[in-house]
C-alpha positions as CSV (number, residue, x, y, z in Angstrom):
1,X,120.2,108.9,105.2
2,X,123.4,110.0,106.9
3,X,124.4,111.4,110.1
4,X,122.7,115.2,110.5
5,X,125.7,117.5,111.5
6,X,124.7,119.8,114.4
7,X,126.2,122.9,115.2
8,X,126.7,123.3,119.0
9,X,124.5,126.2,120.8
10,X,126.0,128.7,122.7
11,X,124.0,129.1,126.1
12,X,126.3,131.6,127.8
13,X,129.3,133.8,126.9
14,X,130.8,136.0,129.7
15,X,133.8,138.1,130.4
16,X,134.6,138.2,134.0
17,X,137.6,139.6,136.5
18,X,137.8,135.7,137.9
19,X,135.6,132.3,137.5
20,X,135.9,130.1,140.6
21,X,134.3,126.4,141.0
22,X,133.1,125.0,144.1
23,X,133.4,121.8,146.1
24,X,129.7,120.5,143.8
25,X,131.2,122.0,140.3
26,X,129.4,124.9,140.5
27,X,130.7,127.9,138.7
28,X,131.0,131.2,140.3
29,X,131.8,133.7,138.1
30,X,132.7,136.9,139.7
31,X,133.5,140.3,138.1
32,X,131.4,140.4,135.0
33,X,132.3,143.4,132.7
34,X,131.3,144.8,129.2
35,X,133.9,147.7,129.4
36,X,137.7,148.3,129.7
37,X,139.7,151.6,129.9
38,X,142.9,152.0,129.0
39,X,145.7,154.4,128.7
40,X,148.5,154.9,126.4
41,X,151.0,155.7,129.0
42,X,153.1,153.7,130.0
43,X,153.9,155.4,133.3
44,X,151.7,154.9,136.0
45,X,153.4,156.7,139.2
46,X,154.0,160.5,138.5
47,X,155.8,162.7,140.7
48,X,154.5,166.2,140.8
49,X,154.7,169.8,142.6
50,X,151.9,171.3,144.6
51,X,151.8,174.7,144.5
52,X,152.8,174.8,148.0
53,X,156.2,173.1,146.7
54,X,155.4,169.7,149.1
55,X,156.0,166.7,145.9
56,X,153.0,164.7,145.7
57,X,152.9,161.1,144.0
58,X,149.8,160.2,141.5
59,X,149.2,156.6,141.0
60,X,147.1,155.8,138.2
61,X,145.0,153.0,138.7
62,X,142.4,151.1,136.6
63,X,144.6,150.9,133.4
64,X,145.0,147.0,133.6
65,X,142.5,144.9,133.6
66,X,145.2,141.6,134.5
67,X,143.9,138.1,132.4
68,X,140.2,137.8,132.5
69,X,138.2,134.5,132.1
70,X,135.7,133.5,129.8
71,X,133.1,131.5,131.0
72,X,131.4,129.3,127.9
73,X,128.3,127.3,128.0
74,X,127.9,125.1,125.3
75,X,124.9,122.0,124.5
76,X,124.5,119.6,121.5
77,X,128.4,119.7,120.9
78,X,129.4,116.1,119.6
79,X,132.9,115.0,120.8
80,X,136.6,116.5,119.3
81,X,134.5,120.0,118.2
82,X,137.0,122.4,117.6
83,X,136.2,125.9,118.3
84,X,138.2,129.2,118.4
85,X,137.9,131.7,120.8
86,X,138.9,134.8,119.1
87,X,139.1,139.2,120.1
88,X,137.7,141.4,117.8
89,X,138.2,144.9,116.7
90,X,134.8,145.8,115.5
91,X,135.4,149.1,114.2
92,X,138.5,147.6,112.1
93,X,136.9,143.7,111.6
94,X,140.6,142.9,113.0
95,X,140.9,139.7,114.4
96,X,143.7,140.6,117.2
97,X,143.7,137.7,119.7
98,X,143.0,133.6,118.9
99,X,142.7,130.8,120.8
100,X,141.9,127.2,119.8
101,X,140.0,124.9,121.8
102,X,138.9,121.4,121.3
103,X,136.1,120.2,123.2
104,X,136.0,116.6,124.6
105,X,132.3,115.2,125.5
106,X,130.4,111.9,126.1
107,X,127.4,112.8,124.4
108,X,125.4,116.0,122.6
109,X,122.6,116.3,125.0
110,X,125.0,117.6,127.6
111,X,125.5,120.9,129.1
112,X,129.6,121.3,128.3
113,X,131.1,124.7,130.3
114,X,134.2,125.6,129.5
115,X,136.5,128.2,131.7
116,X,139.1,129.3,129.4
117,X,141.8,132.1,131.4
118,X,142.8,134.5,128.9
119,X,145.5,137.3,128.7
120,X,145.2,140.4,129.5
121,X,142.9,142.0,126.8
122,X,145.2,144.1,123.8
123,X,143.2,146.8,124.1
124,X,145.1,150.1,122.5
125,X,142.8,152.5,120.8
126,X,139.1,153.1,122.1
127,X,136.4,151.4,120.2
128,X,134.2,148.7,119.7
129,X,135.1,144.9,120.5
130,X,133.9,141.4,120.7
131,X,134.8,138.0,122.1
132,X,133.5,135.3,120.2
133,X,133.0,131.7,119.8
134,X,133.9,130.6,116.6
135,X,133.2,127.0,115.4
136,X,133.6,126.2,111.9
137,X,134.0,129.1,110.6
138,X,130.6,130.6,111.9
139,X,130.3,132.9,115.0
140,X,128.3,131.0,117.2
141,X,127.9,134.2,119.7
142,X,129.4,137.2,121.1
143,X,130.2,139.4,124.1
144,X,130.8,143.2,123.1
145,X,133.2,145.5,124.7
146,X,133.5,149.0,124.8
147,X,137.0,150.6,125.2
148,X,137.5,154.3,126.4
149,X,140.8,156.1,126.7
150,X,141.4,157.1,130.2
151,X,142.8,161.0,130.1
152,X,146.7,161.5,130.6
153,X,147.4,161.8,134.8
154,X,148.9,165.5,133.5
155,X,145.5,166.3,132.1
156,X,144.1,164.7,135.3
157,X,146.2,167.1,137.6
158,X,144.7,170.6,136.7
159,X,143.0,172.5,139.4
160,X,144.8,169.9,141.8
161,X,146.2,171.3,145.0
């Protein structure tokens, strides 16, 4: 009889703003999110004309999200386990960000978390999305996102004084 392959369990899979760790290890994992906006401009300060003539400056703000962390917690994982992190169009099944990860551990009945930073999410049409921990070839879980397209700042400005 030969050496049963396990496949590691996923016990957690978040998306968050930053993941700290404290003086005992602990993880602190601080703006968790499930959503992203985005806009297709590329020009965030506008300059524009009251009607009273004074100029006015807009600047658009919550368009960039910076690099979020994911925060992975993973048992029965046997040593050199390779996984992939990968980013997920759902509504295309487009695979449009990868990462590779090998995980180093002394033995499969530990808890193994893993903070990987990642870049800033390519988010450019609205839609469905996932983050998921591949191992093997088979998604061992997922976080959804949702993406919505912020309105244009000229759209915005209507009915603005």
């Amino acid at each position: 009889m030969g050496i049963r392959r396990v496949k590691p369990v996923l016990q957690a899979l978040v998306l968050a703003e930053r993941v700290y760790t404290d003086i005992t290890g602990k993880k602190i994992i601080a703006g968790t999110f499930n959503r992203v906006q985005f806009t297709r401009t590329t020009q965030f300060v506008q300059e524009r004309q009251s009607p009273s003539g004074e100029t006015k400056y807009f600047v658009r703000g919550g368009v960039h999200g910076g690099s979020p962390y994911a925060y992975i917690s993973l048992t029965d994982v046997v040593d050199n386990t390779q996984l992939t992190l990968q980013f997920v169009n759902l509504t295309k099944n487009v695979v449009i960000l990868e990462q590779q990860l090998t995980v180093q551990c002394d033995g499969r009945l530990q808890t193994i978390e893993i903070v990987a930073p990642l870049p800033p999410l390519p988010v450019c049409e609205a839609g469905v999305y996932a983050f998921e921990v591949v191992c093997e070839e088979a998604i061992l879980g997922s976080h959804r996102v949702i993406a919505e397209e912020l309105q244009d700042p000229e759209e915005l400005s209507h009915g603005d004084s």
